[in-house]
Backbone as a printed PyTorch tensor [residue, N CA C, xyz], in Angstrom:
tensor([[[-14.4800,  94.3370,  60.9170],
         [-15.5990,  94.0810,  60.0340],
         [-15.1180,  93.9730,  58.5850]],

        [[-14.2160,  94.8420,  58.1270],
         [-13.5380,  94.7110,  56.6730],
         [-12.9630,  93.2580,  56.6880]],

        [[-12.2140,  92.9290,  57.5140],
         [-11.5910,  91.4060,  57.3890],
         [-12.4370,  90.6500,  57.4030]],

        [[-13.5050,  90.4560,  57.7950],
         [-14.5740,  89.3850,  57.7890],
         [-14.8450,  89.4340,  56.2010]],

        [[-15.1770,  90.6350,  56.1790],
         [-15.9970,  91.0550,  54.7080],
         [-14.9860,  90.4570,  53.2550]],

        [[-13.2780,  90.9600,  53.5060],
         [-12.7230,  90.4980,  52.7810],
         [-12.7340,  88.5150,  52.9230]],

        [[-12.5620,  88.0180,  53.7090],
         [-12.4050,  86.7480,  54.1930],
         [-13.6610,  86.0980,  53.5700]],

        [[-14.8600,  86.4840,  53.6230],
         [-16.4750,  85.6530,  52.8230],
         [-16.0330,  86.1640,  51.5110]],

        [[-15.2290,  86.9440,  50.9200],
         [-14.7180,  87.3090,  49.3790],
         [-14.1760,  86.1760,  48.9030]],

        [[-13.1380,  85.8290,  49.9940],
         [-12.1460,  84.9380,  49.3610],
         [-12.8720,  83.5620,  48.9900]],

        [[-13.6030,  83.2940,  50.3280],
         [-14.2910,  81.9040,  50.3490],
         [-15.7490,  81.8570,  49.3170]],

        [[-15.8170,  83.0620,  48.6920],
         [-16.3970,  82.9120,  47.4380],
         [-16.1390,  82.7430,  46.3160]],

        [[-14.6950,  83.0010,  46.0370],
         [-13.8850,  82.8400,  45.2680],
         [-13.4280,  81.7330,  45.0020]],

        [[-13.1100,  80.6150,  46.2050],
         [-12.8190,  79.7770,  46.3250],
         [-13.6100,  78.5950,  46.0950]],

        [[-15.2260,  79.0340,  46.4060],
         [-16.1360,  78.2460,  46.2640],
         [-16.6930,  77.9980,  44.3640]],

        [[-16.6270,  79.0810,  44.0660],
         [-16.7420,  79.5120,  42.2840],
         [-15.1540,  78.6730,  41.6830]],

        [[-14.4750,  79.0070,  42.2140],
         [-13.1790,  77.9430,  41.8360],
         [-13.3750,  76.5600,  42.0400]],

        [[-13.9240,  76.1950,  42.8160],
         [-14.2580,  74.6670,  42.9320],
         [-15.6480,  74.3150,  41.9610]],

        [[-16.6300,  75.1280,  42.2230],
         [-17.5000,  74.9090,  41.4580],
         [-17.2520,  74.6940,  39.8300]],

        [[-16.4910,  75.2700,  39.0190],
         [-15.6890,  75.6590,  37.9360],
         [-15.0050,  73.8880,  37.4610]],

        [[-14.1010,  73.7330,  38.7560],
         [-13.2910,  72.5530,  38.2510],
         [-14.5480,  71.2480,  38.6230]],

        [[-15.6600,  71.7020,  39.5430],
         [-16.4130,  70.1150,  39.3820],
         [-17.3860,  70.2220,  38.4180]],

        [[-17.5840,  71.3090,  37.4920],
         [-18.5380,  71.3570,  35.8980],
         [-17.2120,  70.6000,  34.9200]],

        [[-15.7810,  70.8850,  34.5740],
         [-14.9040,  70.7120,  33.9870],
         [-14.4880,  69.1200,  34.2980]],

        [[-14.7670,  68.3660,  35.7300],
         [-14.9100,  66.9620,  35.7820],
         [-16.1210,  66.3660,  35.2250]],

        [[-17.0600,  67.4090,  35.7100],
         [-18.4910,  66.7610,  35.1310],
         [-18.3880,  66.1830,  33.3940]],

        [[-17.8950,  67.3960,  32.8500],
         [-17.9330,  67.4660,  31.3940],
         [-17.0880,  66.1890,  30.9560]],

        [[-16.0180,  66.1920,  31.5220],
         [-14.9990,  64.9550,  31.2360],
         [-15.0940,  63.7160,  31.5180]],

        [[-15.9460,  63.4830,  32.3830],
         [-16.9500,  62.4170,  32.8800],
         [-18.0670,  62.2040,  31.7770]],

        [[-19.0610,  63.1130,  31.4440],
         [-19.7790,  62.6540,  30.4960],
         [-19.2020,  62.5610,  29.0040]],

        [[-17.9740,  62.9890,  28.9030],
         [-17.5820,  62.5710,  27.7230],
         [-16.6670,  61.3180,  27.2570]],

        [[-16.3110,  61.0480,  28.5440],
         [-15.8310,  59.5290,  28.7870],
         [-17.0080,  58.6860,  28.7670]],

        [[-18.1170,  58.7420,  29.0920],
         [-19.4160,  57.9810,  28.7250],
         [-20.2000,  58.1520,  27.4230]],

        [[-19.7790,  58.9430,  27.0100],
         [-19.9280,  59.2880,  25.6620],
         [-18.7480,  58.3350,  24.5790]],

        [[-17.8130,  58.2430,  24.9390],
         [-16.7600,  57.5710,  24.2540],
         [-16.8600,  55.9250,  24.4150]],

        [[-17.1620,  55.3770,  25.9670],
         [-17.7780,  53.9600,  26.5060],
         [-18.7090,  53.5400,  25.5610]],

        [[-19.9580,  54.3010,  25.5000],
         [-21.2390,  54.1960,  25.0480],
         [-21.1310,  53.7850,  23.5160]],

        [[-20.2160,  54.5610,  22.8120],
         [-20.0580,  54.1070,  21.3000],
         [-19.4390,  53.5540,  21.1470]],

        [[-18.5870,  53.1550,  22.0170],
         [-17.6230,  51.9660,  21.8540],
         [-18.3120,  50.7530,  21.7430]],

        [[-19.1720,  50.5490,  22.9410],
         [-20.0020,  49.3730,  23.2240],
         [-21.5630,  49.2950,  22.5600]],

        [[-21.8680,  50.0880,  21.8100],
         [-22.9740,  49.9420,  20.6790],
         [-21.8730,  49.3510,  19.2120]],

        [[-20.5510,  50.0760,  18.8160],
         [-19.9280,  49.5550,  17.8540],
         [-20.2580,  47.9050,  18.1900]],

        [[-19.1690,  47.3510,  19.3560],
         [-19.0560,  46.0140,  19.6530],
         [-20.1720,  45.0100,  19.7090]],

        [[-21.1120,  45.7100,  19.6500],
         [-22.6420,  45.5970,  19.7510],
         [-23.4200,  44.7110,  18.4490]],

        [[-22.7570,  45.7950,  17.5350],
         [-23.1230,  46.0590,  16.1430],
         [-24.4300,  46.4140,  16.1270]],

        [[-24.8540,  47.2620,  16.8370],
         [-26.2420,  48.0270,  16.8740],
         [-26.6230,  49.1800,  16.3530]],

        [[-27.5170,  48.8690,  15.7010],
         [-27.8860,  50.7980,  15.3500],
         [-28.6320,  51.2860,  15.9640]],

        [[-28.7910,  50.9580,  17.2340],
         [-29.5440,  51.8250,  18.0300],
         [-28.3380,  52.6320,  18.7540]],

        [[-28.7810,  53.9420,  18.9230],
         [-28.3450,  54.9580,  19.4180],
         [-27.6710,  54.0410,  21.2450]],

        [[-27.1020,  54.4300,  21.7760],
         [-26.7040,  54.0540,  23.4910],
         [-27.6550,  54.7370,  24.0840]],

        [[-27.6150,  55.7910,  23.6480],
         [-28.6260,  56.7090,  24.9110],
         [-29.9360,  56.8820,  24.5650]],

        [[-30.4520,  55.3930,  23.9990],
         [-32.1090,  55.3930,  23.7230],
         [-32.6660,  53.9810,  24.0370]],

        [[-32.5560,  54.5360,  25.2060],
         [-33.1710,  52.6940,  26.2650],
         [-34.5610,  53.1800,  25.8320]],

        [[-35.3390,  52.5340,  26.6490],
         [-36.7490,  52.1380,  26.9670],
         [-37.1620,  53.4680,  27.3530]],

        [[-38.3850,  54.0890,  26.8000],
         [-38.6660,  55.1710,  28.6070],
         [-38.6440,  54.8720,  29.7440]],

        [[-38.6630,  55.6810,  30.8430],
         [-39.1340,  55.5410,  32.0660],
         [-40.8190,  55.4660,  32.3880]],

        [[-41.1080,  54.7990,  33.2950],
         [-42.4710,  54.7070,  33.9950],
         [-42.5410,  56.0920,  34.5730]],

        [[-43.8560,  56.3170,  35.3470],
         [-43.9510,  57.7190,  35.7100],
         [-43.1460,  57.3630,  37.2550]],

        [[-43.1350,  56.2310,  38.0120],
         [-42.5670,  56.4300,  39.1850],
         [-41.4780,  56.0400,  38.8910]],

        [[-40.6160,  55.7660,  37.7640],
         [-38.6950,  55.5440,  38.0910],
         [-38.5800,  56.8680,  37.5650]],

        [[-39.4190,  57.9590,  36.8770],
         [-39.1200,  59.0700,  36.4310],
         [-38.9240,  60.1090,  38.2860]],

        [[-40.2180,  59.8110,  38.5760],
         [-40.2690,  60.5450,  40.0830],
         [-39.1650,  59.9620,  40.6800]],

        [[-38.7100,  58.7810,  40.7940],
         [-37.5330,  58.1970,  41.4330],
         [-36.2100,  59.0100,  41.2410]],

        [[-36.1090,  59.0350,  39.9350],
         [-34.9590,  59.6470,  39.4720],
         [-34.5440,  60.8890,  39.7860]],

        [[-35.4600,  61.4690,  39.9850],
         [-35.5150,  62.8560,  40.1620],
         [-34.8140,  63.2590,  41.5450]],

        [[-35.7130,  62.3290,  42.0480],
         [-35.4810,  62.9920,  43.4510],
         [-34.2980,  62.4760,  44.0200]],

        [[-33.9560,  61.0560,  43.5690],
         [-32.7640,  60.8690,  44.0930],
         [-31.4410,  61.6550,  43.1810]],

        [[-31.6480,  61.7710,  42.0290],
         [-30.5770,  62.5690,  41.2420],
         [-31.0240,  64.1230,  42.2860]],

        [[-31.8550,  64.9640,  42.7240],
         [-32.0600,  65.8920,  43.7830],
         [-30.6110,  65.8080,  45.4760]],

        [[-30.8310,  64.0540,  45.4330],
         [-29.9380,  64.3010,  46.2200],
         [-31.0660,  63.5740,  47.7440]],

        [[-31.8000,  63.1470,  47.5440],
         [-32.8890,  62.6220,  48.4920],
         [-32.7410,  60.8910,  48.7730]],

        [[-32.5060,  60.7180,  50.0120],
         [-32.6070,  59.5790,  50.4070],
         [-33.5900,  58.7880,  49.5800]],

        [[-33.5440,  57.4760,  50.1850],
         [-34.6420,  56.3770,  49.6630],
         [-35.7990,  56.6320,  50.8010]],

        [[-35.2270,  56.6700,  51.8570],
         [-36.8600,  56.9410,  53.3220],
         [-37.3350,  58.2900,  52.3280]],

        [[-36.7010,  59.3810,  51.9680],
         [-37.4450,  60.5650,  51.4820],
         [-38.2080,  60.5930,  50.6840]],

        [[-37.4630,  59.5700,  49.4480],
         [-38.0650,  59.3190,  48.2570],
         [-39.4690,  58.7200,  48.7840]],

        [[-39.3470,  57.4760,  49.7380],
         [-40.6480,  56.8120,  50.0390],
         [-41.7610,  57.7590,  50.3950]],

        [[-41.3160,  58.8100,  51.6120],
         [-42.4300,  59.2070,  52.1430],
         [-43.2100,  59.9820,  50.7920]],

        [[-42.4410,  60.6460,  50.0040],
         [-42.8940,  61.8230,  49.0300],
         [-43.9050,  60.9360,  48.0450]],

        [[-43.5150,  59.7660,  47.8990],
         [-43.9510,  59.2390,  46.5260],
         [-45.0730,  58.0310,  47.3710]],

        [[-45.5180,  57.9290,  48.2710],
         [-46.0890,  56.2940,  48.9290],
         [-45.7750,  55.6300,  48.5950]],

        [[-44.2460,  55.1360,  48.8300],
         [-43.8020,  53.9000,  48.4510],
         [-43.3470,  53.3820,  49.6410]],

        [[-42.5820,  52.0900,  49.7770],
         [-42.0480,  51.9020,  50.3290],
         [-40.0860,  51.7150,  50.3530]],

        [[-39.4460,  51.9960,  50.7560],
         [-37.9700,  52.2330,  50.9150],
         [-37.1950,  51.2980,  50.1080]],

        [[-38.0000,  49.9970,  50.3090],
         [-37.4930,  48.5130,  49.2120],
         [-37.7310,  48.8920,  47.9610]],

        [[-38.8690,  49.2440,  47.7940],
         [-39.6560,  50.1780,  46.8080],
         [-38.9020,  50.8060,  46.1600]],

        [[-38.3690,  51.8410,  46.2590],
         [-37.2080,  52.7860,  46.0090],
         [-35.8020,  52.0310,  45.5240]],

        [[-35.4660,  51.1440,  46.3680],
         [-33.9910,  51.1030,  46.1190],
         [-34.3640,  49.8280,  45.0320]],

        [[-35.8170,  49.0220,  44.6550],
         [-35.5100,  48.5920,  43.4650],
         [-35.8590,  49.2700,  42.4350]],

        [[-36.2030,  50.3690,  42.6610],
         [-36.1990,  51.3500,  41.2890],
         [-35.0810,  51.7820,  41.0070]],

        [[-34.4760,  52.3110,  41.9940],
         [-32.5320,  52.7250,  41.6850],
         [-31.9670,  51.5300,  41.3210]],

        [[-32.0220,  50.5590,  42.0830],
         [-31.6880,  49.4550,  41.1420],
         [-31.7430,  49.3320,  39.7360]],

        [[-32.7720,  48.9430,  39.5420],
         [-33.3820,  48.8760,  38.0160],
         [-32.6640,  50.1290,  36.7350]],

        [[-33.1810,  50.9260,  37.7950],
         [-32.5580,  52.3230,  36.6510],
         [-30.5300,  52.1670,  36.5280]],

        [[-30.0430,  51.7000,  37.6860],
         [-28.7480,  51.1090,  37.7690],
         [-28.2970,  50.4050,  36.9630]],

        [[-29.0650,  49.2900,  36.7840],
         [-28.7190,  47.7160,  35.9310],
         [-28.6780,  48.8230,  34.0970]],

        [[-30.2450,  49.1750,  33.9230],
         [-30.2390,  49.8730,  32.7200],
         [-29.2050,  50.8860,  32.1350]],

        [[-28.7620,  51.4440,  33.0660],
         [-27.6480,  52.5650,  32.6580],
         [-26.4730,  51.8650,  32.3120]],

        [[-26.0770,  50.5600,  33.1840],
         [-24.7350,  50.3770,  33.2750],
         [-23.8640,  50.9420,  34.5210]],

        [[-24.5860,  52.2070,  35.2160],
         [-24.2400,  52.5970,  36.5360],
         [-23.1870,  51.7980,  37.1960]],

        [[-22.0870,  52.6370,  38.1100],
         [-21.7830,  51.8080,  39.1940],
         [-22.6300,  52.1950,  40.6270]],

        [[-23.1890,  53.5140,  40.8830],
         [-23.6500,  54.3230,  41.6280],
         [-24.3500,  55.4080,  41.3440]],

        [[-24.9940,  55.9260,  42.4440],
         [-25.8300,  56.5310,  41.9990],
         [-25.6710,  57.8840,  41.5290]],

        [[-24.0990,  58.7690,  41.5480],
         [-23.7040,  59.4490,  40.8230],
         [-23.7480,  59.3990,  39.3280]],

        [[-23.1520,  57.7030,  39.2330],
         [-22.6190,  57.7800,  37.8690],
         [-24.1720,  57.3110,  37.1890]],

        [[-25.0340,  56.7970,  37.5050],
         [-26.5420,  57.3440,  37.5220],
         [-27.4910,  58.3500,  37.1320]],

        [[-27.3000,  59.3470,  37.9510],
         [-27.4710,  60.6100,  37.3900],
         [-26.6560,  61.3250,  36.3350]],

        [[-25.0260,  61.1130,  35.9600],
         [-25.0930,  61.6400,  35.0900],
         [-25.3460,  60.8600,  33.4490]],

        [[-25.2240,  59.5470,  33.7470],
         [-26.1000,  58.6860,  32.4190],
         [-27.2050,  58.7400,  32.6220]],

        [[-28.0810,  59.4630,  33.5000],
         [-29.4480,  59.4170,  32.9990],
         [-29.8470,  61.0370,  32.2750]],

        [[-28.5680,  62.1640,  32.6890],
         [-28.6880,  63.2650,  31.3820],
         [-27.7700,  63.2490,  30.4790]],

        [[-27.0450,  62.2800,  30.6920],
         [-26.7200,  61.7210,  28.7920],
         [-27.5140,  61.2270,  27.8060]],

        [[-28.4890,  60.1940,  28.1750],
         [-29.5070,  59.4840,  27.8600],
         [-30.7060,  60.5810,  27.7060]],

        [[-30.4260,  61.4020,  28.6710],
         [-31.8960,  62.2920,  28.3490],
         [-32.9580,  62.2730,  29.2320]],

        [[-33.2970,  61.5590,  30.0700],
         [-34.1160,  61.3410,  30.9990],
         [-34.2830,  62.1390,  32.1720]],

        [[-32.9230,  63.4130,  32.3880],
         [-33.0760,  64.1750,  33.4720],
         [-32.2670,  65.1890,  32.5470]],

        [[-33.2900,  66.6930,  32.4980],
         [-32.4770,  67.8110,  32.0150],
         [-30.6920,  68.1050,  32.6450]],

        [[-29.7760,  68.2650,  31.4710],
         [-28.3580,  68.8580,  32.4730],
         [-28.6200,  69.8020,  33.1180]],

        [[-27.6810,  70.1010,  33.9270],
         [-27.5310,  70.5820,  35.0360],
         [-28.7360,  70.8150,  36.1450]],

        [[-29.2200,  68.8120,  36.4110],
         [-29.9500,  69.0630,  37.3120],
         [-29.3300,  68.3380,  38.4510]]])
């Protein structure tokens, strides 16, 4: 029973260690989009800020959410009455706007931008 007990120690340890280095990618990730972003407003010659698109509608806001949650497009549909096409042209859309390649890099330009509190 002690070896078990020590053994869920370790693999907590291990899990807080990983957790640790994917906040420390996170961070380095949004600060590489942070560095993109002013690069390409300079080249721009814009004075608008990068991370001040358009608002969101109330359903690419619900969209966002839930798929930055981690929720399919069928999930997203059933929760919201949409339909699944429905969905993936809202991820779309919110895609094209970010600059996104996916829907990772998605979620974290949409809490650079502001549109989803960090660490959601």
């Amino acid at each position: 029973m002690l070896r078990l007990y020590h053994d869920l120690l370790a693999d907590r340890e291990r899990l807080i260690e990983a957790h640790h280095r994917l906040l420390a990618e996170q961070n380095a990730l949004l600060e590489q989009i942070d560095l993109l972003c002013a690069r390409s407003t300079a080249a721009a010659g814009s004075d608008t800020p990068c991370g001040s698109p358009p608002p969101l509608s109330p359903v690419q806001r619900q969209v966002l959410v839930l798929m930055a949650g981690g929720a399919k497009d069928g999930a997203i549909a059933r929760r919201l009455n949409l339909s699944e096409r429905s969905v993936r042209r809202q991820v779309e859309s919110l895609t094209q706007r970010t600059g996104a390649s996916n829907r990772f890099t998605l979620a974290l330009a949409a809490i650079r931008i502001g549109w989803l509190p960090a660490g959601h």
